[in-house]
N, C-alpha and C positions, 0 to 999 in steps of 0.2 A: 177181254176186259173193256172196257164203256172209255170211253174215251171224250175228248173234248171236241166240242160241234156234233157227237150222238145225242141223239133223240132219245128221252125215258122211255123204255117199255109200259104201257098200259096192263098194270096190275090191280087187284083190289091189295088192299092196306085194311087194319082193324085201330080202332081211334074208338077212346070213350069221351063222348062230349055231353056233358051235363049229367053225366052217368048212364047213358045208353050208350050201347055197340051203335058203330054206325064204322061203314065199309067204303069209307071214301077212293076214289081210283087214282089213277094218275093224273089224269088232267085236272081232277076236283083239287086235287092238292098243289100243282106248279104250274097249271094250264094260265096265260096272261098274268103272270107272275112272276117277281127276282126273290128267289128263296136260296136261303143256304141250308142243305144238309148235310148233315154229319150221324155216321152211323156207327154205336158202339159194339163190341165181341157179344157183351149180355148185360141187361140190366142189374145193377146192385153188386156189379164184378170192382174189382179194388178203383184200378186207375177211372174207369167210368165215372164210379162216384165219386173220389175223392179229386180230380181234376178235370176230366172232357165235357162233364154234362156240367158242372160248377164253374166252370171256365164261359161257357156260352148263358147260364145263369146273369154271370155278372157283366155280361159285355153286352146281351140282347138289346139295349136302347141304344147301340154306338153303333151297333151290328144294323139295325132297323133303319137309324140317322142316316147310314150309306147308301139308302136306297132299298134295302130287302125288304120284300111284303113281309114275310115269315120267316120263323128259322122251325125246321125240321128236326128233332134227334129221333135215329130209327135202330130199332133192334132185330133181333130175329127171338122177338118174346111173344107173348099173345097181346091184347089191349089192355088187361085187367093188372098184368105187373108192370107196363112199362106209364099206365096211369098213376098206379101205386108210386113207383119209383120219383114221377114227376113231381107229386105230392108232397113228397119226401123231401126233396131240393127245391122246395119253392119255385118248380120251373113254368109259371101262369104263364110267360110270355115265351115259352115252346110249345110245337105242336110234338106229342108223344105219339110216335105211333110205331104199331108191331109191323111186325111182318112176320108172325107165325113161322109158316111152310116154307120162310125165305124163298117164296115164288121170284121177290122183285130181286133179292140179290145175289139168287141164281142166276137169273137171266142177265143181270147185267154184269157179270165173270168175277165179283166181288165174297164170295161164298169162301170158307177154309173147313175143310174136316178137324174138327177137333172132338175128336172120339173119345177121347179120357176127359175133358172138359165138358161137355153140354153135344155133342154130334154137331150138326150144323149150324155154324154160326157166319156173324158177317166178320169182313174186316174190317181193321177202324180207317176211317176216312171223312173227309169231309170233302162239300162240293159245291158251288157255285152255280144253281141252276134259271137259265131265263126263258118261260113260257117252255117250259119242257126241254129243254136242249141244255145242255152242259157247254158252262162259258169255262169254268178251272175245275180241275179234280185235285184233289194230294191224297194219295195211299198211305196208311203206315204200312212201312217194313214188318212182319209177324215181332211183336212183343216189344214195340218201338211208339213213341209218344213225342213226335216231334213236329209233325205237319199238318195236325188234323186240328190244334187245338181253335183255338176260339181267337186268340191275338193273332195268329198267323193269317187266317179268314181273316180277320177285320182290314189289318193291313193290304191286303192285299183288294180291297174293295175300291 
């Protein structure tokens, strides 16, 4: 698992921006830059919607005031549902982006089989990341909602 002072794996990522695909990489997204990401199980799944992605919704200008270029939420959806999704919660000031194949959160040891739910998925976490490199990670524990949220990242900025 990825740890803090690792470097992100350079991946491509799927991102609709002004309604085109476009397949931004790793550095295109954290490269000379303080971003926070946080990465949900699937989009449109309970606690996703009803608190992780609504959580950074309403905190994104307090989030941004600490210093973050961006804030990140990442799924292992394609671009066209986790655009939808963003739509949906009003998320203008997140960048939404898939990860399909979870190419990036396989490689980075953050992946869970869940085979009766959706097969590969991410786990929820959120991260702290500067010019590619990871300054804070927090994991949730499987089926746990206590470290990833949005007020926990702010504080801790």
């Amino acid at each position: 698992m990825i740890e803090v002072g690792s470097t992100l794996p350079e991946v491509d990522f799927s991102q609709l921006k002004n309604g085109e695909m476009t397949n931004p990489k790793t550095n295109d997204l954290f490269g000379d830059k303080r971003v926070v990401l946080f990465a949900v199980p699937g989009a449109f799944t309970p606690t996703c919607s009803t608190a992780h992605l609504p959580g950074y919704v309403a905190l994104a200008d307090k989030i941004k005031a600490k210093g973050i270029d961006s804030i990140i939420c990442l799924s292992v959806n394609d671009a066209f549902v986790m655009d939808a999704w963003g739509k949906a919660n009003n998320a203008e000031e997140i960048e939404m982006i898939g990860d399909g194949n979870a190419n990036f959160t396989k490689s980075i040891g953050l992946d869970i089989d869940t085979s009766t739910f959706g097969g590969t998925r991410s786990l929820r976490y959120a991260m702290i990341v500067n010019d590619c490199r990871v300054e804070k990670i927090n994991v949730e524990d499987p089926g746990r909602f206590e470290v990833s949220d949005a007020e926990t990242i702010l504080n801790s900025l």
